[in-house]
N, C-alpha and C positions, 0 to 999 in steps of 0.2 A: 407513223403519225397517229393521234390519239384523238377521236373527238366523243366530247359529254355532251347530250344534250339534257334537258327536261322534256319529257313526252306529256303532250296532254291528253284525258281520254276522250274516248270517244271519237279518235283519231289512229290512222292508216299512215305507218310509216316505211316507206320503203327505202332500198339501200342495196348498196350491190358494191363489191371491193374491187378497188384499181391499184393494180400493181404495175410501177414502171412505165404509168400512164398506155398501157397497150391492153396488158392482161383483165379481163373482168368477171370475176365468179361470185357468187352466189357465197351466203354462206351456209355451211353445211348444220349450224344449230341454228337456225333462224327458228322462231314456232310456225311461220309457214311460208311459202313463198306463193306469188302471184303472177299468170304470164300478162302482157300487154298487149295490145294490137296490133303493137307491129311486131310482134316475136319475141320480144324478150321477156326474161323471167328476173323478177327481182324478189329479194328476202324481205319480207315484211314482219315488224312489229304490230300490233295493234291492242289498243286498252277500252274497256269497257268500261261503262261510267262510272262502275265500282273499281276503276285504276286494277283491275285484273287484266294481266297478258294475256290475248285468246288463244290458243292451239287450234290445230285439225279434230275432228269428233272422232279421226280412224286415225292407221299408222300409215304412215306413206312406205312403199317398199321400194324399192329397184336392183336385179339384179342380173349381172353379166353372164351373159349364157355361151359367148361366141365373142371371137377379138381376131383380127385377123387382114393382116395389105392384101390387096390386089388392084389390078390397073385399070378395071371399069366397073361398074356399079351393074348389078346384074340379079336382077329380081327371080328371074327361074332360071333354069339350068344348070350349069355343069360348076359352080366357083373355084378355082383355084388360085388360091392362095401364094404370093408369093412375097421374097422380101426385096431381089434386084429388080431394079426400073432402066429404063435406058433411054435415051431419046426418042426411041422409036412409041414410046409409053406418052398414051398424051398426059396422064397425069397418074396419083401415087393417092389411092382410095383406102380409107378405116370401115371396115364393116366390123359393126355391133351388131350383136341379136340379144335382146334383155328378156327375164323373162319374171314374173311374177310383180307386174309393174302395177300400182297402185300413187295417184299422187301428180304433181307435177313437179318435174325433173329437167336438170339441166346439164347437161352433156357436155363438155369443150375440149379440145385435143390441140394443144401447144406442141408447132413445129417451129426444132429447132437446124439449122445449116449444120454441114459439118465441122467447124468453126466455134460451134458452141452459141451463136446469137442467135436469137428470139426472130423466126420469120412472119409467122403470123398465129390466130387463134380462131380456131372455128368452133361455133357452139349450134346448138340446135336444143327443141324440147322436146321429153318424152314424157306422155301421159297417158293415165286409162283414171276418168274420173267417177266409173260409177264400182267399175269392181277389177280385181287383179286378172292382167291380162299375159298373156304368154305372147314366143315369135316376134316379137317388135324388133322390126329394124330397121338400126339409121347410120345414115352414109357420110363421112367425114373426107372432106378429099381439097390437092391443091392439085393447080395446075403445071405439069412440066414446062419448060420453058430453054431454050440455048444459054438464057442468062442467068440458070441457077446450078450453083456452084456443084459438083460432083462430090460422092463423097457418102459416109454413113452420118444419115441424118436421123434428130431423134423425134420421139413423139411424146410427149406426158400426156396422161389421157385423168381428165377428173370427173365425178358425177357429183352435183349438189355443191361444188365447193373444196369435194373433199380428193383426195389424190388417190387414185388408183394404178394404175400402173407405170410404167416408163417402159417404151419399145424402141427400136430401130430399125430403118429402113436403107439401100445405098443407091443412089443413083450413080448409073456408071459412066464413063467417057464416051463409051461404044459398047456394043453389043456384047451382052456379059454370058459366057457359055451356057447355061443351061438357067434360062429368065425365069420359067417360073418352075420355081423350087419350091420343097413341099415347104418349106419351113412357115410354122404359125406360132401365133404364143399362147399358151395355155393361159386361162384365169382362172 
């Protein structure tokens, strides 16, 4: 679907794309995006009385340092990485670590069943608004459950809009020989 508006200036326009009434990102050329109150980040237009688009006065950066499942979120110590889950796993965790982040940034990691259908979308923001920051990181994760189907489930991961990678993960029936494997995905 196509929509034209007329922008007036001196006017804040925000906008955010739905897809298949589930999915919602960001776009990745916005000239800038703005977060909200309650968490969310939308792409914004804006004109100045001289009908000029405003931009950022800096470059917004963000970049993938670390990508990587494991089955809890785990701020110090030992992580290991793995890609079989089992039901003994309460749930199926994304750790990112960005690093040279300037800007604000919008995160979101579409899990899909083994089946191919759309389970859910999780999004989160990352920001450093005065100068580029290193080690940020943020935790993307669903819950296990009896009533989620078994199987090699996927993940599309975007930053700003724009698509970055596609992973996989398997949750298994029972107890999968050796659970946490070294396997990680490189970015």
């Amino acid at each position: 679907m196509c929509c034209e508006l007329d922008l007036n200036p001196s006017d804040i326009y925000r906008y955010i794309f739905v897809i298949d009434d589930n999915i919602r990102l960001i776009d990745w050329a916005a000239p800038f995006t703005l977060p909200t109150e309650d968490g969310q980040i939308f792409s914004c237009i804006a004109i100045n009385a001289s009908g000029e688009i405003l931009t950022y006065d800096f470059e917004p950066s963000i970049y993938v340092k670390d990508f990587g499942f494991c089955s809890d979120t785990v701020e110090s110590g030992e992580l290991i990485y793995k890609r079989a889950f089992s039901r003994r796993d309460e749930k199926v965790c994304v750790r990112i670590e960005y690093k040279d982040v300037l800007g604000f940034h919008q995160s979101s990691i579409l899990w899909y069943k083994p089946n191919g259908e759309f389970f859910v979308q999780s999004s989160g923001i990352v920001w450093s608004d005065d100068e580029r920051m290193d080690n940020i990181t943020e935790w993307h994760y669903i819950q296990i459950s009896d009533e989620m189907p078994t199987g090699k489930w996927k993940v599309k991961f975007f930053i700003d809009g724009l698509y970055i990678l596609e992973d996989y993960f398997v949750i298994t029936p029972g107890v999968y020989g050796v659970e946490s494997g070294i396997l990680k995905t490189n970015v």
